[in-house]
C-alpha positions as CSV (number, residue, x, y, z in Angstrom):
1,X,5.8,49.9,23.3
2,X,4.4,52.5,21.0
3,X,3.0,51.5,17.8
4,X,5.2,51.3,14.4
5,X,5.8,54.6,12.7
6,X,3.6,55.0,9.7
7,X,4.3,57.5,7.0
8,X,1.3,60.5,6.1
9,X,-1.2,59.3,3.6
10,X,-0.1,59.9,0.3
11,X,-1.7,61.8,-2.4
12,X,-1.7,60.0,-5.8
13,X,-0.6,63.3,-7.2
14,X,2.4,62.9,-4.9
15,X,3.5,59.1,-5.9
16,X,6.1,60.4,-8.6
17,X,7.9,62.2,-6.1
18,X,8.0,59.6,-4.1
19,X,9.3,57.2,-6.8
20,X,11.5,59.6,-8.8
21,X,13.7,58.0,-11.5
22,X,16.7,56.3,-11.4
23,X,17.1,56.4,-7.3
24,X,16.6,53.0,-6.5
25,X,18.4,51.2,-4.1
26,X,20.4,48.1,-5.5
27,X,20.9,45.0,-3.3
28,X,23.9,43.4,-4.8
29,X,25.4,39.7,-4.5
30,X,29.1,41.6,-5.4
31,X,30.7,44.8,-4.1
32,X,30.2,45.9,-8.2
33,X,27.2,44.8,-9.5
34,X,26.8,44.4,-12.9
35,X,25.3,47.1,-15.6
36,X,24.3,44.0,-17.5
37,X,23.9,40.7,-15.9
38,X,20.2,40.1,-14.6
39,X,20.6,37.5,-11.5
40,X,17.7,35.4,-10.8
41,X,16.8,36.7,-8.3
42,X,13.0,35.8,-6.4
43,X,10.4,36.4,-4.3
44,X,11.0,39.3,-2.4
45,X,9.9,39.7,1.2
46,X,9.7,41.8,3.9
47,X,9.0,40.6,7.5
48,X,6.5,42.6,9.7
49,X,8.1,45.4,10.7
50,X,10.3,45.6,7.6
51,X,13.9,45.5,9.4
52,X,14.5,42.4,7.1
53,X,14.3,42.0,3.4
54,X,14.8,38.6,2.1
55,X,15.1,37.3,-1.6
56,X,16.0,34.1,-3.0
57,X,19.0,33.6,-6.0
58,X,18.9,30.4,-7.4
59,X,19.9,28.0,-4.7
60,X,20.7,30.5,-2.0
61,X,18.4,32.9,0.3
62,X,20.0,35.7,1.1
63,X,18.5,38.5,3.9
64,X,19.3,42.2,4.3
65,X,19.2,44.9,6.4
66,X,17.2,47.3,4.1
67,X,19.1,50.5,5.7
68,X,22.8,48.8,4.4
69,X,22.6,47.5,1.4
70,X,26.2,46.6,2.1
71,X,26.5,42.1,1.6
72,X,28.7,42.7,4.7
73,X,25.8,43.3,6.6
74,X,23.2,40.4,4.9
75,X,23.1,37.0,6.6
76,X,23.2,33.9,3.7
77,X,21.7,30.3,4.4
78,X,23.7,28.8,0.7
79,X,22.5,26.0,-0.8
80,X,19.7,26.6,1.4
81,X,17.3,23.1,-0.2
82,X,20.7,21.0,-1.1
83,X,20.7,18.7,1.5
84,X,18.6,16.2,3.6
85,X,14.4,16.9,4.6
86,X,12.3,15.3,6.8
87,X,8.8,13.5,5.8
88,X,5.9,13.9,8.5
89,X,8.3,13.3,11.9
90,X,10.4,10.9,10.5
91,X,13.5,12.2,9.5
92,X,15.2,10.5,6.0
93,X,18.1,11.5,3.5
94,X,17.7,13.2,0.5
95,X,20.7,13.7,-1.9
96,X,19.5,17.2,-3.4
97,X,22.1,19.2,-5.8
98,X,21.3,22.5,-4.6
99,X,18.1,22.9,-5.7
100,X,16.5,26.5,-7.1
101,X,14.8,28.5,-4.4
102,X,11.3,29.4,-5.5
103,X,9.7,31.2,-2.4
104,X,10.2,32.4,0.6
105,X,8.0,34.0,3.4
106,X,8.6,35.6,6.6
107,X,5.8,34.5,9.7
108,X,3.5,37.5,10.2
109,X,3.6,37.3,13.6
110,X,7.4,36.1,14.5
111,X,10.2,39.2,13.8
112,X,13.1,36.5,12.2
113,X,11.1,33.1,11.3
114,X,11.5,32.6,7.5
115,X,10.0,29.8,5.4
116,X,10.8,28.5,2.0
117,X,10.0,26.0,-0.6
118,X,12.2,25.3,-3.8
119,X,12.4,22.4,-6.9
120,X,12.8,19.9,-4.4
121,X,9.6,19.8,-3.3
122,X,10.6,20.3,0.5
123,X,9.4,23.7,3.0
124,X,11.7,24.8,5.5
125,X,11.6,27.2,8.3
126,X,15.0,29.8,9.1
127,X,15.5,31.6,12.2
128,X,17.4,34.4,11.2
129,X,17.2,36.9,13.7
130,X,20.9,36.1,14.9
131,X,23.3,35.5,11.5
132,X,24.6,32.0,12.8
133,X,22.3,32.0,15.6
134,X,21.6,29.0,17.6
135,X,18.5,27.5,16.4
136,X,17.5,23.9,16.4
137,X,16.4,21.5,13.7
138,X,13.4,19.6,14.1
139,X,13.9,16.9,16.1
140,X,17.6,17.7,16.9
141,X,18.9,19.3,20.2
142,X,18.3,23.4,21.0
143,X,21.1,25.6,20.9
144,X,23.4,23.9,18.4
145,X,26.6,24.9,17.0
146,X,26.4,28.3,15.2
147,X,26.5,28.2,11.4
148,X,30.3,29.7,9.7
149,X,30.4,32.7,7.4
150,X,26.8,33.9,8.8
151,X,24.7,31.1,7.6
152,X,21.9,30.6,9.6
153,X,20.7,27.1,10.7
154,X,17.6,25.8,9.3
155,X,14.6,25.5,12.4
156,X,12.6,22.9,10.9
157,X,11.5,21.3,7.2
158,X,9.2,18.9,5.8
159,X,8.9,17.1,2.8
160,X,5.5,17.5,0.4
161,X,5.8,15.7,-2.7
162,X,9.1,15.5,-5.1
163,X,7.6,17.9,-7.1
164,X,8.8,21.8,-7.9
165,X,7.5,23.9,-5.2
166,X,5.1,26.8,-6.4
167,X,3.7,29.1,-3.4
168,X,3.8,30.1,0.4
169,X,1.2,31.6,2.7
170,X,1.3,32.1,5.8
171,X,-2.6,32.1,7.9
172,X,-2.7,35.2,9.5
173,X,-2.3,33.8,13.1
174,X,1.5,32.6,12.2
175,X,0.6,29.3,13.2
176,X,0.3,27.2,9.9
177,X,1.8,27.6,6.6
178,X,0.0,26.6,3.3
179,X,2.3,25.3,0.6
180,X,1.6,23.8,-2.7
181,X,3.4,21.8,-6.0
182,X,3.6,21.6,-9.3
183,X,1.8,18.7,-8.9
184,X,-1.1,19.7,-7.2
185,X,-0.1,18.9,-4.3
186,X,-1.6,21.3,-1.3
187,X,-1.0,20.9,2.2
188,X,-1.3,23.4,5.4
189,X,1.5,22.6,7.8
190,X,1.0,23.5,11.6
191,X,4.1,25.4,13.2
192,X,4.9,23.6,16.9
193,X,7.2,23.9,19.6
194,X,8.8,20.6,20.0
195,X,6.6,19.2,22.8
196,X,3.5,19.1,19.8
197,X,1.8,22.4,21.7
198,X,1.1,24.7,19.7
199,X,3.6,27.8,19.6
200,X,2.3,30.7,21.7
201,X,3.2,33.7,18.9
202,X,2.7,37.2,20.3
203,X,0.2,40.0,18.9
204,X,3.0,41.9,19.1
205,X,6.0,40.8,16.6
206,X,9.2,42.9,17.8
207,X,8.1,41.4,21.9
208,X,9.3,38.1,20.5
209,X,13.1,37.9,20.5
210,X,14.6,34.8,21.1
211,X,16.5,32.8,19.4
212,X,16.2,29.5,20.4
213,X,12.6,28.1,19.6
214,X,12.4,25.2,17.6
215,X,9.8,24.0,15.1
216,X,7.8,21.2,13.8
217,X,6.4,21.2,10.8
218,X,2.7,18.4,10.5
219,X,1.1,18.4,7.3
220,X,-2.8,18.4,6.5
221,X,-3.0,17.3,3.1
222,X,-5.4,19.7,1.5
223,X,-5.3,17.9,-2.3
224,X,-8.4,16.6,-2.3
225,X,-10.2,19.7,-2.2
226,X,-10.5,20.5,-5.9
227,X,-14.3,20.7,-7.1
228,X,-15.4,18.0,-9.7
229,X,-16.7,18.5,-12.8
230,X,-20.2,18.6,-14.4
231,X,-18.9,14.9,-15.9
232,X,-18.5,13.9,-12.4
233,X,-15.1,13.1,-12.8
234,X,-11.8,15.3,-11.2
235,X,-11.7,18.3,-13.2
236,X,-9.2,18.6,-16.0
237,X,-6.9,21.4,-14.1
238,X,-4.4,22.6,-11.7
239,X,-4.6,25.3,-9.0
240,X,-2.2,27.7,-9.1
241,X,-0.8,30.2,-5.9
242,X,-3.4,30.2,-2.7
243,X,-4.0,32.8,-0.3
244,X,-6.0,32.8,3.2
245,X,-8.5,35.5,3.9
246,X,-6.7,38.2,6.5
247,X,-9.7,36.7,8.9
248,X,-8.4,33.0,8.2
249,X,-11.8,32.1,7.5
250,X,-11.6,31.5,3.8
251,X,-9.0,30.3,1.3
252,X,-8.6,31.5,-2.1
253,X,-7.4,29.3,-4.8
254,X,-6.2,30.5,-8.8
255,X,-6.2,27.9,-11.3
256,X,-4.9,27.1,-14.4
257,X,-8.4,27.3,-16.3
258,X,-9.3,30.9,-15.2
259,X,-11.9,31.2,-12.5
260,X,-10.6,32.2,-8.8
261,X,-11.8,29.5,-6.0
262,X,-13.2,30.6,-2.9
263,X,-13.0,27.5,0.0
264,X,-14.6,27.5,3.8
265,X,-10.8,27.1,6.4
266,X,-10.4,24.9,7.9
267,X,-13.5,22.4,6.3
268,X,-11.7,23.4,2.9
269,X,-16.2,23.1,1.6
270,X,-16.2,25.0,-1.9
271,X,-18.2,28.1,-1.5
272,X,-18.0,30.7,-3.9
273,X,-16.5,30.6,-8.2
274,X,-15.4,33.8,-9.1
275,X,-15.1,33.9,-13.0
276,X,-12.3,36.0,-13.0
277,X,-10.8,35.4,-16.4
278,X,-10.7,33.1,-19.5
279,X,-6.6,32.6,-19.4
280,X,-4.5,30.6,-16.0
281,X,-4.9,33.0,-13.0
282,X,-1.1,33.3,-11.7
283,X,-1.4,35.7,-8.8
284,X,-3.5,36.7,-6.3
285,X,-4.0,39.2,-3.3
286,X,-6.2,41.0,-0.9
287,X,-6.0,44.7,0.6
288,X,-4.9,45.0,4.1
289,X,-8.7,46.1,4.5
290,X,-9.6,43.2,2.9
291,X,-12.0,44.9,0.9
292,X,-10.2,44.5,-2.5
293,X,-8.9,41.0,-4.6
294,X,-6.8,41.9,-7.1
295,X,-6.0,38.7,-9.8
296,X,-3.1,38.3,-12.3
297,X,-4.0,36.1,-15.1
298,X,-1.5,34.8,-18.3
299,X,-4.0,37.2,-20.3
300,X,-1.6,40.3,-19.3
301,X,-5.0,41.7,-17.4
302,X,-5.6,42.6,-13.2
303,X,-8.7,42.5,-12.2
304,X,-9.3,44.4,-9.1
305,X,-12.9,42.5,-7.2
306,X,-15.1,43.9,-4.5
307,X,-14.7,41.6,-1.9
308,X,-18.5,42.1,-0.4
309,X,-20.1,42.3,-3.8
310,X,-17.7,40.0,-5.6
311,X,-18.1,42.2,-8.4
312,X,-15.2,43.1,-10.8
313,X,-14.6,47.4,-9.7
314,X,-11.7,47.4,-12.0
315,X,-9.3,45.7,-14.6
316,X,-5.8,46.5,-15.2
317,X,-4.3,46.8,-18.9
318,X,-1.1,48.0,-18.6
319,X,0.9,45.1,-19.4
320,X,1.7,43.4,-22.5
321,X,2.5,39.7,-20.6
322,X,1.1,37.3,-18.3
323,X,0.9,38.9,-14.3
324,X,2.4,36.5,-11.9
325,X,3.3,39.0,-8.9
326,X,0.6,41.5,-7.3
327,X,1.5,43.4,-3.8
328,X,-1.0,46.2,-2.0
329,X,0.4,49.1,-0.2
330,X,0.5,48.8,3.5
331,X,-2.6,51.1,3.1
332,X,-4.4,49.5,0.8
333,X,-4.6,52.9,-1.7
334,X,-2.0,51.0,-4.2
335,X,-1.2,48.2,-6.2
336,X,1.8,46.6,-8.0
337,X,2.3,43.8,-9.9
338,X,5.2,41.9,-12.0
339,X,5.0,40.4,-15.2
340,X,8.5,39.6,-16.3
341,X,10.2,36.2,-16.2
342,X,13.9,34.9,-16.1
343,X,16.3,37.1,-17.4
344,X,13.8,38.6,-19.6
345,X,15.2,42.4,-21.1
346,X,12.9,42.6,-23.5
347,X,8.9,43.7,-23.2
348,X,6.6,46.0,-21.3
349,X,9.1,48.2,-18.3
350,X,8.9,50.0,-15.3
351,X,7.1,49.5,-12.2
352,X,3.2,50.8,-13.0
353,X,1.5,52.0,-9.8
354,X,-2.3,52.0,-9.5
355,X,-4.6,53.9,-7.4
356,X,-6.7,50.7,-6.5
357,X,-10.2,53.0,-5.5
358,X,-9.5,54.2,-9.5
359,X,-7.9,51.9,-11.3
360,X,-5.8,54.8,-12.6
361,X,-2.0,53.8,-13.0
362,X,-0.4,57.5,-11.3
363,X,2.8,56.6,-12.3
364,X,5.8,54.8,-13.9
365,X,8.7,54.1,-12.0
366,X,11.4,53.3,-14.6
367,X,13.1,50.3,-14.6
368,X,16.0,48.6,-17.4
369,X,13.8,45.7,-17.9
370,X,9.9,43.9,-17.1
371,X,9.6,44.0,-13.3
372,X,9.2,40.0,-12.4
373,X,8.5,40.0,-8.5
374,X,7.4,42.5,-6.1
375,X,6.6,43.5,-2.4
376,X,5.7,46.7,-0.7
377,X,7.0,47.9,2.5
378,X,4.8,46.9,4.9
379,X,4.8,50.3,6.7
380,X,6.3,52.4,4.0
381,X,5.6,53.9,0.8
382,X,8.6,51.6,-1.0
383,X,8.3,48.4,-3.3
384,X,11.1,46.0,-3.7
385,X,11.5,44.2,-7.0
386,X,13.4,41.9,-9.1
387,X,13.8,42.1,-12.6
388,X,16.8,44.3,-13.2
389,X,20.5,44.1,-13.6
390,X,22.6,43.9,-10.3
391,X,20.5,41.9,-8.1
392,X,17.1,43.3,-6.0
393,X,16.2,46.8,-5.8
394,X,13.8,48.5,-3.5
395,X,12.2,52.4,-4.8
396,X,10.4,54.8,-2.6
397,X,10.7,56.0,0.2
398,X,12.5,53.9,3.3
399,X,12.5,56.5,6.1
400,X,9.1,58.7,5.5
């Protein structure tokens, strides 16, 4: 199979043509959406070859097919955390009330497996490849009745704490998942093919096409793993949004005090502080070279980090609130980040590009209102965001 197209390098003195103003493209819940109303929509996500765009809107996740922004041609799993989870392999009953979505994530190495984790404190995996494709829960038989209206059967879920849900990341080799609470809560769950071995996932995403593997979800519980203080007691502070290292070798950890926590995977041994800021860190993300960090912090600043050096190369001082999004281009040579929350029309707009070897922002792609969450293409020069009236909008460039 010949490798995925990727578009020429671009210039930054070519970015504003490539982002010219006003031609987004809207993803819409209704055939009219709205000049006004602002859904809340979240976490945009594209999975690896970027056929599929997924978002979630309050209780629902909803996924697209980024060439028809037509709802006809989306698949929906509604209510998608309202009913039932399962704890460890023992499967119990939950009474949820369709609870808000707060992440999803697709499997870097698996073309349709989507998780997600919402206020109920529960991760579950979606196989959406087929809209009301056969898929099987955990523990429940293969190949079970499709879902009506193109809802997609969940694959497998598992309980962490009652807790909101905060962040998803997947390790690089698709195999385990780490999640995390409100409640400091942390745990890396291993993906497995019913039998307990562990699922063979392909190097190559697209080769793996069916639609009938099923999942279990075991948890590590990873909460422990917070350094104590110089008192000697647990430290007075909550991590925020974790990533692992594109190697899988590390773990990095923001916190609500400031610095950025660098941890040894899978001994979870502290090995590195980085004293990234005096305000919460909120966001965090490495280049696809893995030779940047970039941190968002409640103090409105990016830092951009040499990942060798662990020096600070660059901060980031565009933005007037705190950052709680950051997303590299599939190249590495820029950076976005979103800063706006719920609804909010009011504060610093448009969607500031960096040249991350610079730190220069090249340009301003104009939006109505504060950008809240973003994600780049992951082979084109296009960012999807939420933020604006009508639902999820993707700018740039889709086919080149």
């Amino acid at each position: 199979m010949a490798p995925p197209y990727r578009p020429r390098r671009l210039g930054f003195n070519e970015v504003a043509d490539r982002f010219p103003a006003k031609k987004a493209i809207v993803f819409s819940e209704t055939q009219r959406p709205s000049p006004t109303l602002v859904p809340n929509v979240r976490s945009p996500a594209w999975n690896p070859t970027g056929s599929m765009l997924a978002h979630s809107m309050t209780t629902n996740i909803r996924v697209w097919n980024p060439e028809r922004p037509d709802i006809r041609a989306s698949t929906e799993m509604k209510d998608a955390h309202s009913v039932g989870t399962t704890t460890g392999k023992t499967s119990t009953a939950y009474a949820h009330d369709g609870k808000t979505v707060e992440k999803v994530q697709f499997n870097p190495r698996t073309e349709g497996l989507l998780a997600s984790t919402a206020q109920d404190g529960v991760v579950k995996l979606w196989d959406v490849r087929l809209p009301g494709g056969g898929t099987g829960l955990a523990g429940g038989p293969v190949g079970g009745a499709a879902g009506k209206g193109g809802i997609t059967p969940k694959a497998g879920e598992h309980r962490l704490t009652d807790a909101r849900g905060m962040f998803l990341n997947w390790h690089p080799d698709g195999k385990q998942l780490l999640s995390g609470t409100h409640s400091d809560s942390i745990a890396v769950l291993d993906v497995r093919k019913i039998d307990n071995a562990l699922l063979e996932i392909p190097s190559n995403p697209a080769s793996n096409n069916s639609a009938n593997l099923k999942y279990e979800l075991d948890a590590t519980d990873h909460s422990s793993i917070k350094p104590l203080d110089p008192s000697g007691g647990k430290a007075k502070w909550f991590f925020g949004p974790m990533i692992f290292t594109h190697a899988g070798t590390e773990l990095i950890a923001t916190s609500t005090e400031g610095p950025v926590y660098i941890f040894s995977y899978p001994d979870m041994q502290h090995i590195h502080t980085i004293t990234a800021h005096t305000s919460a860190t909120y966001s965090v993300a490495q280049s696809p070279a893995g030779t940047t960090l970039a941190v968002g912090s409640a103090d409105s600043l990016v830092t951009l980090w040499d990942t060798t050096t662990l020096q600070a190369n660059h901060v980031l001082m565009n933005y007037t609130t705190a950052v709680r999004d950051i997303s590299f281009s599939f190249d590495g040579q820029y950076l976005v980040a979103g800063h706006g929350h719920d609804g909010q029309k009011d504060g610093d707009k448009g969607l500031h590009i960096y040249h991350t070897d610079t730190g220069e922002c090249v340009h301003t792609a104009e939006t109505n209102n504060p950008v809240r969450d973003v994600a780049w293409h992951p082979l084109r020069y296009a960012v999807a965001y939420s933020g604006d009236p009508g639902g999820l909008k993707v700018v740039g460039g889709l086919t080149g």
